[in-house]
Backbone bond lengths (Angstrom), bond angles and torsions (degrees), N, CA, C in turn:
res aa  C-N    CA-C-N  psi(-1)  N-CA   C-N-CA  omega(-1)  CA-C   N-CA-C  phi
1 X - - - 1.456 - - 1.531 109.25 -
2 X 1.201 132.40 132.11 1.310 139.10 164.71 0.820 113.17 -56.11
3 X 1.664 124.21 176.87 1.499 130.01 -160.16 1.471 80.79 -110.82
4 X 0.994 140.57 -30.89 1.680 123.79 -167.91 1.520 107.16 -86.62
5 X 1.924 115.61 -26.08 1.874 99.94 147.74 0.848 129.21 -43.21
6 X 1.731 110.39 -52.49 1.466 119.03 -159.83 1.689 104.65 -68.88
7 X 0.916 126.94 -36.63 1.611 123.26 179.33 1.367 100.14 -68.94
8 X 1.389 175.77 -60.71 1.297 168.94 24.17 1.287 100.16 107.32
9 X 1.455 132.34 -55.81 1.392 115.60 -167.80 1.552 86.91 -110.86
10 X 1.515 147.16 15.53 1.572 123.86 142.37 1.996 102.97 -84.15
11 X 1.522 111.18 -15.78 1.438 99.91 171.24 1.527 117.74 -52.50
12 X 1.696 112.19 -59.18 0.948 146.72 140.45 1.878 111.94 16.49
13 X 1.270 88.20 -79.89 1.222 106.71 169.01 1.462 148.42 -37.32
14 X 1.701 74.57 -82.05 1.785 92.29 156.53 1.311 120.11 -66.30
15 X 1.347 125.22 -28.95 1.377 113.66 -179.38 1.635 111.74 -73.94
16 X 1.649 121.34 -30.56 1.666 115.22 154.37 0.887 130.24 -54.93
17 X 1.647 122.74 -19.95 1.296 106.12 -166.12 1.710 106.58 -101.73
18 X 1.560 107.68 -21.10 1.557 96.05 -168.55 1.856 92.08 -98.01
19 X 1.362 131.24 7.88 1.136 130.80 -175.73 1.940 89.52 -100.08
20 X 1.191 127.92 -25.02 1.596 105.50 166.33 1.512 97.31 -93.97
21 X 1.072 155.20 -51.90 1.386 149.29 158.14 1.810 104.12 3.50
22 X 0.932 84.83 -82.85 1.800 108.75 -179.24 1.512 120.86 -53.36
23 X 1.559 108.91 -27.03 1.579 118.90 174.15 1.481 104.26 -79.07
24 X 1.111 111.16 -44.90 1.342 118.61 -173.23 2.208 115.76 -73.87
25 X 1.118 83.38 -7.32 1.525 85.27 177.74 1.622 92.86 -109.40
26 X 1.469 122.87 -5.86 1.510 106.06 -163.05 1.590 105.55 -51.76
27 X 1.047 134.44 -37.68 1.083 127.96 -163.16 1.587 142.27 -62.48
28 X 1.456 80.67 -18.83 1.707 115.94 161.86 1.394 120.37 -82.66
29 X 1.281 104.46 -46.25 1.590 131.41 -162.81 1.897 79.67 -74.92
30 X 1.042 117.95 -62.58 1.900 112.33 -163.02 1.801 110.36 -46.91
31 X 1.495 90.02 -39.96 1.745 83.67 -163.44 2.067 96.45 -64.18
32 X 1.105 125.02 -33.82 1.670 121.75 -163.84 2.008 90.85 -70.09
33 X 1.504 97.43 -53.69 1.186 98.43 -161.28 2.053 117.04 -55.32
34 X 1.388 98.01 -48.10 1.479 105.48 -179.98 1.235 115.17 -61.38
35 X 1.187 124.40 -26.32 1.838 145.52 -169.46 1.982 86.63 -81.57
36 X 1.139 101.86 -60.90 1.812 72.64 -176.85 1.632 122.75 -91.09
37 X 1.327 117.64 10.65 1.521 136.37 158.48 1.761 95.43 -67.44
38 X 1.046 121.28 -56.84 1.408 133.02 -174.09 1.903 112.64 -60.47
39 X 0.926 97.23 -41.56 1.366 114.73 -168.53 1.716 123.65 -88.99
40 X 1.467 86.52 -9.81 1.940 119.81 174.20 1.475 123.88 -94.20
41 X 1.828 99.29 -29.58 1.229 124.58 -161.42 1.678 100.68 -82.56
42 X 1.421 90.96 -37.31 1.762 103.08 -150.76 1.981 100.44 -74.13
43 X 1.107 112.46 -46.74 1.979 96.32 165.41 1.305 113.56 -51.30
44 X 1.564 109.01 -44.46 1.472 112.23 -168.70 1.273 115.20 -65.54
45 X 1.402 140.13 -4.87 1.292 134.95 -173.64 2.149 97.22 -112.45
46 X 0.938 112.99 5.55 0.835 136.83 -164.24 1.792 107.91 -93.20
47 X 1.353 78.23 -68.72 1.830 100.64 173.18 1.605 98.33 -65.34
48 X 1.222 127.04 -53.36 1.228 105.91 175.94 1.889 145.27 -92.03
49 X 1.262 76.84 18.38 1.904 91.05 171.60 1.676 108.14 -113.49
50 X 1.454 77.81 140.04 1.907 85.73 159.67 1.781 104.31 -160.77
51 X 1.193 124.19 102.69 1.826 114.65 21.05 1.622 96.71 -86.17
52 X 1.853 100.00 172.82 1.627 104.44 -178.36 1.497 102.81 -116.77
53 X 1.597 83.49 117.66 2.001 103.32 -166.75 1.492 88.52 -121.31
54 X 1.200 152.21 46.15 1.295 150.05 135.75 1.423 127.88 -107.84
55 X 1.128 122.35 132.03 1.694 124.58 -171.83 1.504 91.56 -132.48
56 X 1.222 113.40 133.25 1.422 128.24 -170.37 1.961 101.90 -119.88
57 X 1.379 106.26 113.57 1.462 114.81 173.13 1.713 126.96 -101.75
58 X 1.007 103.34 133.37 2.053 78.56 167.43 1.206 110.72 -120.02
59 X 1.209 109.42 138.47 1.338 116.40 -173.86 1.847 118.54 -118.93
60 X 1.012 102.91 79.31 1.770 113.03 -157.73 1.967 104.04 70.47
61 X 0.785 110.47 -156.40 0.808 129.73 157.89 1.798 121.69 9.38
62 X 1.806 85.25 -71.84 1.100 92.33 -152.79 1.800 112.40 -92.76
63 X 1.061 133.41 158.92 1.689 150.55 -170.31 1.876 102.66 -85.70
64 X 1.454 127.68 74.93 1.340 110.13 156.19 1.410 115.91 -92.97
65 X 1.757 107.56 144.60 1.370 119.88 -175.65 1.828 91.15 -119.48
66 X 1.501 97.21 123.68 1.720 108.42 -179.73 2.071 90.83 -112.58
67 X 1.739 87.99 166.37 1.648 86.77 -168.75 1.592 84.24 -152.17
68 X 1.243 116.59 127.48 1.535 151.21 178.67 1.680 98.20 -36.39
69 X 1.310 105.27 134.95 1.948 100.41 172.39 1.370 101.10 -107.50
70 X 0.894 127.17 -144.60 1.651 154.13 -165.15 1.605 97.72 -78.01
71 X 1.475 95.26 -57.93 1.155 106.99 -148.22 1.883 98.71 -96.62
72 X 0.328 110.70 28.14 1.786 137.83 173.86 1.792 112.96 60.45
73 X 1.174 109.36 25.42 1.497 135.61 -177.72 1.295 116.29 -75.05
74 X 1.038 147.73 86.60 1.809 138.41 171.44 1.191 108.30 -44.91
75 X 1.491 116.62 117.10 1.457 111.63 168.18 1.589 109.40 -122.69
76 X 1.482 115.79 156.87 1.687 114.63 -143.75 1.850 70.09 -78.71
77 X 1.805 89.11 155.21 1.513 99.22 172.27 1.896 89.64 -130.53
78 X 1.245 115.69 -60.25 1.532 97.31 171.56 1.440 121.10 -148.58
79 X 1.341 133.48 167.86 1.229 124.53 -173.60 1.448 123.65 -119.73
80 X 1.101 141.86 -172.14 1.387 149.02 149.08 1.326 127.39 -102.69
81 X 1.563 140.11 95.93 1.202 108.21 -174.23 2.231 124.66 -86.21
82 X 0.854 147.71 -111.21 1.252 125.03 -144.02 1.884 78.54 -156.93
83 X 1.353 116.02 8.62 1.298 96.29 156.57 1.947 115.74 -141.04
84 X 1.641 83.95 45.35 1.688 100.76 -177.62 1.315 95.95 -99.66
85 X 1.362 117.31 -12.13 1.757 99.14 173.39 1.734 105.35 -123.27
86 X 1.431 129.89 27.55 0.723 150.47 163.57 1.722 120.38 -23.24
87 X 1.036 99.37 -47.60 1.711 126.74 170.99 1.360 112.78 -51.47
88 X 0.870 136.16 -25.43 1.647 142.08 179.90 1.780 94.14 -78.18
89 X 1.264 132.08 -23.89 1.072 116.96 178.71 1.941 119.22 -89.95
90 X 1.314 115.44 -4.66 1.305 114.06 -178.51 1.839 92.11 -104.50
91 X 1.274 105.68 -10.32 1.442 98.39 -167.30 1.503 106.52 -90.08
92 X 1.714 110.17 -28.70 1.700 104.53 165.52 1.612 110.12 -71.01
93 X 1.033 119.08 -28.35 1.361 128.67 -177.52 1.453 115.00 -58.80
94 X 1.468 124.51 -49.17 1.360 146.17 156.80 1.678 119.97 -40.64
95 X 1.075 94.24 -49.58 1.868 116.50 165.12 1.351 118.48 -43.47
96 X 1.908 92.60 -66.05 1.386 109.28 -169.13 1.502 115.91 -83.16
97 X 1.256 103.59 5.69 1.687 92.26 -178.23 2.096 102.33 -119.79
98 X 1.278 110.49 -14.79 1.413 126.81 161.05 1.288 120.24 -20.09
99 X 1.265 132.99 92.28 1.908 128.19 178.55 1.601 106.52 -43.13
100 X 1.177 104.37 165.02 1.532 112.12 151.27 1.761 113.07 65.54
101 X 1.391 87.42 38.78 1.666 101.42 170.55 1.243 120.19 -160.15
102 X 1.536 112.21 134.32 1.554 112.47 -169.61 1.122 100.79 -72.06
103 X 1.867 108.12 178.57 1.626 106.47 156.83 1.520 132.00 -39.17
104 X 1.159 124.99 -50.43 1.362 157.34 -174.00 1.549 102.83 -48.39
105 X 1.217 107.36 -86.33 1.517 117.20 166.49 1.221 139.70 -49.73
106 X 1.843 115.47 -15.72 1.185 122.09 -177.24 1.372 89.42 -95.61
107 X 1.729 135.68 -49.21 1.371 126.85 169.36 0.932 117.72 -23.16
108 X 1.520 117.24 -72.44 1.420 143.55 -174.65 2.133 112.36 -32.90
109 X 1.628 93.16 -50.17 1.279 101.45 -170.77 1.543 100.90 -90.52
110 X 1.105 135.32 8.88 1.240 138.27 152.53 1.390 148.16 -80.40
111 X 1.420 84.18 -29.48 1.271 97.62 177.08 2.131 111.95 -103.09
112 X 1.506 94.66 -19.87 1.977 106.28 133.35 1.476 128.40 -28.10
113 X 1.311 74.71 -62.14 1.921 100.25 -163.98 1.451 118.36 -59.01
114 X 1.560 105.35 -33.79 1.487 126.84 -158.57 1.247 104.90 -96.97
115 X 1.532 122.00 -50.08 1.702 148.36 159.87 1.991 91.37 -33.10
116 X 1.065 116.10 -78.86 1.253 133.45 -171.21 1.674 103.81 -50.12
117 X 0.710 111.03 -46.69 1.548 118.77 -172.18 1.405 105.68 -65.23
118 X 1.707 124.28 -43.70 0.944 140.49 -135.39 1.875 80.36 -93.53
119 X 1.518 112.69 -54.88 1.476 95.11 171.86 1.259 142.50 -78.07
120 X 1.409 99.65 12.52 1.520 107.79 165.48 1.398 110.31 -92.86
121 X 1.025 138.41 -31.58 1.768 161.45 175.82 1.593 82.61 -62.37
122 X 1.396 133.08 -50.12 1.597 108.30 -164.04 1.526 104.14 -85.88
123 X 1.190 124.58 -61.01 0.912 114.11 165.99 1.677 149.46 -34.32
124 X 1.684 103.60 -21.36 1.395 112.16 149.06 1.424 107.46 -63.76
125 X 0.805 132.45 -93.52 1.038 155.59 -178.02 1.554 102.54 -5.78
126 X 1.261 144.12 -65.87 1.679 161.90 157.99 2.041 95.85 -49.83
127 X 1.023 123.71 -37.89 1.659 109.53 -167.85 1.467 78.00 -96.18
128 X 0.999 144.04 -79.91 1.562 145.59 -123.46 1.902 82.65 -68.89
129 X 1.356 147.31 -74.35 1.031 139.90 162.06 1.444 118.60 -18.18
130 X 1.502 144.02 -44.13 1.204 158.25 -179.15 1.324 99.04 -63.90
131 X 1.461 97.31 -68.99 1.788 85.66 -168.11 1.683 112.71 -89.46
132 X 1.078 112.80 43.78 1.558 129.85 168.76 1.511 89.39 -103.71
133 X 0.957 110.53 -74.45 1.347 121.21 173.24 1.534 135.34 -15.16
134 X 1.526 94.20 -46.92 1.330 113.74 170.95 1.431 113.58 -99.63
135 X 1.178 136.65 -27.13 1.423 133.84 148.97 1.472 136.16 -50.74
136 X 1.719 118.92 -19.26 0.993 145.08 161.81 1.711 112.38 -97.71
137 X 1.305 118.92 21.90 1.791 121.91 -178.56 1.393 98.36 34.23
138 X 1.282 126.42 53.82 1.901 129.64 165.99 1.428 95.94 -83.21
139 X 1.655 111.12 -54.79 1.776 129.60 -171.51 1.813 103.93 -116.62
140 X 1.577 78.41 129.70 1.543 96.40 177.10 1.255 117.38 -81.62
141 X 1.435 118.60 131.29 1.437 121.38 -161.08 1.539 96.88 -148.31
142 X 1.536 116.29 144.08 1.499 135.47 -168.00 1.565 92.69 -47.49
143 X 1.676 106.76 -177.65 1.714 113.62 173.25 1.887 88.20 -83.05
144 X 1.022 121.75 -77.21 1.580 125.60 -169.41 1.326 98.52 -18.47
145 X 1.915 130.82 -62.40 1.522 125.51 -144.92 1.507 94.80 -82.39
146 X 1.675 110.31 -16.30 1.604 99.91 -171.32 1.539 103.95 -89.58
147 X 1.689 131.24 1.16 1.659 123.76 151.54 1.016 107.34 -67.17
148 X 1.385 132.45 -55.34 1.254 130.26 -155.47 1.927 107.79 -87.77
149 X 1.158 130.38 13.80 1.214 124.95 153.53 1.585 115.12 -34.41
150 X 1.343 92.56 -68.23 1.842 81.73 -170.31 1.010 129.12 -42.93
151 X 1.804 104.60 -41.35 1.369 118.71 -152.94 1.785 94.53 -76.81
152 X 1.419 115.79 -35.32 1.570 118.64 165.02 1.407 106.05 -54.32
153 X 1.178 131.55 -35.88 1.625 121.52 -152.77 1.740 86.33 -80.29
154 X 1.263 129.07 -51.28 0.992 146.60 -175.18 1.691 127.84 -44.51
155 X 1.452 99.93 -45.34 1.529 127.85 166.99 0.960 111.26 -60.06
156 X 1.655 124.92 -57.99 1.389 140.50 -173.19 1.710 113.71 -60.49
157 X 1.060 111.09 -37.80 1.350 134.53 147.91 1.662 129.96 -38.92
158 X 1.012 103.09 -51.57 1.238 97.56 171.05 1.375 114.16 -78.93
159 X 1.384 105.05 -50.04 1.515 114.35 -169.15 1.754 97.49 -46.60
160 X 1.187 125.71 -54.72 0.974 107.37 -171.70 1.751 127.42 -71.21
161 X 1.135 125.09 -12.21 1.308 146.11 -159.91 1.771 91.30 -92.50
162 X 1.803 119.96 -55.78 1.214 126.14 -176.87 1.499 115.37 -73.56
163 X 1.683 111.21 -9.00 1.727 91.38 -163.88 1.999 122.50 -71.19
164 X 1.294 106.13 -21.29 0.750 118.22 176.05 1.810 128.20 -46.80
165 X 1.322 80.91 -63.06 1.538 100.00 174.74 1.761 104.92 -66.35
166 X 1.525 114.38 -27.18 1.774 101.49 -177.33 1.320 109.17 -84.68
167 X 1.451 109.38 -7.71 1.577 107.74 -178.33 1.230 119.82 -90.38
168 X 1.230 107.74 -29.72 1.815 121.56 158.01 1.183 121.11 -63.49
169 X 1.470 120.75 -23.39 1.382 119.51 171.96 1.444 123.30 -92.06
170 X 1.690 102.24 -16.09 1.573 107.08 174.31 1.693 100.79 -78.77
171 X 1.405 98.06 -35.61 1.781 87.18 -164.20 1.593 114.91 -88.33
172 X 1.582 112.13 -16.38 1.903 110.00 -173.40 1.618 94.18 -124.34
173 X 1.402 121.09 12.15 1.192 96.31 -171.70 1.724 122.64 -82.21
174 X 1.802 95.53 -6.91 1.560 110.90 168.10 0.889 129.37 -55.66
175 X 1.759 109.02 -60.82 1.124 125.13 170.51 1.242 116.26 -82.09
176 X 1.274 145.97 48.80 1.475 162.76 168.67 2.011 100.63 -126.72
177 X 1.238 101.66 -29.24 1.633 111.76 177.70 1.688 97.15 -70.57
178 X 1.226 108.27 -80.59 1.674 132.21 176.63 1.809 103.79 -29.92
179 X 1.605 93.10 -60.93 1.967 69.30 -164.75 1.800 105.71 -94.57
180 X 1.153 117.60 18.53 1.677 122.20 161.29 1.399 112.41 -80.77
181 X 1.783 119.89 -45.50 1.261 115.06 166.26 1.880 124.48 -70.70
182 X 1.164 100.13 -16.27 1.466 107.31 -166.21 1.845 79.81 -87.83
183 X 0.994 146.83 -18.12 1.519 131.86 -160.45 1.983 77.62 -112.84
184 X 0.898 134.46 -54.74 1.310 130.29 174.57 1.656 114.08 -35.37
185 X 1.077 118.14 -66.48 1.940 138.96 -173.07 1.706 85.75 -63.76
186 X 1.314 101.56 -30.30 2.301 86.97 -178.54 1.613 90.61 -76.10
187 X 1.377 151.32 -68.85 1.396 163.45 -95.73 1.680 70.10 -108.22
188 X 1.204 138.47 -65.19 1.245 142.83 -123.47 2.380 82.65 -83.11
189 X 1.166 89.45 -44.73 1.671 94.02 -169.31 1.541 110.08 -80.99
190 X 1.437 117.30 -18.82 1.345 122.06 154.22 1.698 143.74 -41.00
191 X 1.956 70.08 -38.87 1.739 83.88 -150.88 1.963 75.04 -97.02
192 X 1.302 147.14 -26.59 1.509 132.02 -161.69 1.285 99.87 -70.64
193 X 1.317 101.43 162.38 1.912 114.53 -179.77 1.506 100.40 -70.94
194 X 1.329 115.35 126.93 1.697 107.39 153.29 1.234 129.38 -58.45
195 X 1.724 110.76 122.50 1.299 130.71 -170.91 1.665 88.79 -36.85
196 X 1.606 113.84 149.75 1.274 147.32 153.30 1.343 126.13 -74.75
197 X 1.228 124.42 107.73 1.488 125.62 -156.68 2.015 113.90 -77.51
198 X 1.159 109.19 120.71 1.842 116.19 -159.04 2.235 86.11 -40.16
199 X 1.238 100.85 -42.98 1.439 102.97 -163.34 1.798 108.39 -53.94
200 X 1.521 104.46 -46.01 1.392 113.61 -174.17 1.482 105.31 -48.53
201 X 1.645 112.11 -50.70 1.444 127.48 -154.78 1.529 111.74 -57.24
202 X 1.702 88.61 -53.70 1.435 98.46 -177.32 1.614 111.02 -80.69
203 X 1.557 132.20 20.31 1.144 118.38 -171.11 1.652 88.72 -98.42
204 X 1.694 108.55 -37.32 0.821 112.79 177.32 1.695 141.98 -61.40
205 X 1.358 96.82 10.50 1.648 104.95 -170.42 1.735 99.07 -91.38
């Protein structure tokens, strides 16, 4: 087996094993994690309403957003459940199984990874509600912003579906360069003939 398999299928590896590790604790891991998704969200919807008809609850786990009636009552309009941020767990997993990084640096880029993640998770959370909002005439929005709803609902969408994978590529995709060539430059010195010794050559004449 080459050295550039062998790095790929110990990625392989490690990335199964701490990605069921991590599934199997999700359930613990959701209630801390959604509680401060929830708890990030709730100024931020704040800052961006006027008037501010959203009240953001957590309830274990899970992210409900209630919205003011007539009658000055919050009634639930939609929620999050406890595997909408789910993604933070293949994305430490991705981290942790990454060649070509010490302890130090893989910490380092993990706790990046998670930080980063964490404001993309709030920010869904505040737009994807908004432009519900405005797709349902709750929030008044120009003629131009009310074409381009979809194409926002759509964006927002991805972004959140892709961040994972762009954050793994901003943070290991260096060291995914480094230790592919460093397992490459071994394969390359593997495979050449061993130099012929001047002594052998000439013993041989």
């Amino acid at each position: 087996m080459t050295s550039m398999a062998r790095s790929i299928l110990r990625f392989l590896l490690i990335f199964v094993l701490v990605l069921a590790a991590l599934t199997a604790a999700w359930t613990w891991i959701s209630s801390g994690y959604g509680w401060t998704v929830g708890t990030l969200a709730r100024p931020l919807f704040h800052w961006v309403e006027t008037p501010d008809v959203s009240t953001v609850e957590m309830r274990g786990p899970e992210i409900w957003v209630l919205r003011d009636r007539s009658d000055g009552n919050p009634a639930p309009f939609t929620w999050f459940d406890r595997y909408a941020f789910f993604a933070v767990i293949p994305l430490v997993a991705l981290l942790c199984a990454s060649p070509g990084l010490g302890w130090r640096r893989r910490l380092i880029r993990v706790g990046i990874g998670i930080a980063g993640l964490l404001v993309v998770h709030v920010a869904y959370v505040v737009a994807s509600v908004q432009l519900a909002y405005a797709a349902m005439g709750l929030r008044t929005v120009g003629p131009a912003a009310a074409r381009m709803l979809d194409v926002w609902q759509i964006a927002v969408r991805i972004l959140w579906e892709a961040a994972p994978i762009l954050l793994w590529i901003a943070l290991a995709g260096g060291a995914w360069k480094e230790a592919l060539l460093r397992a490459r430059l071994k394969n390359e010195r593997n495979a050449s003939p061993a130099p012929v010794r001047r002594a052998e050559v000439e013993g041989s004449r």
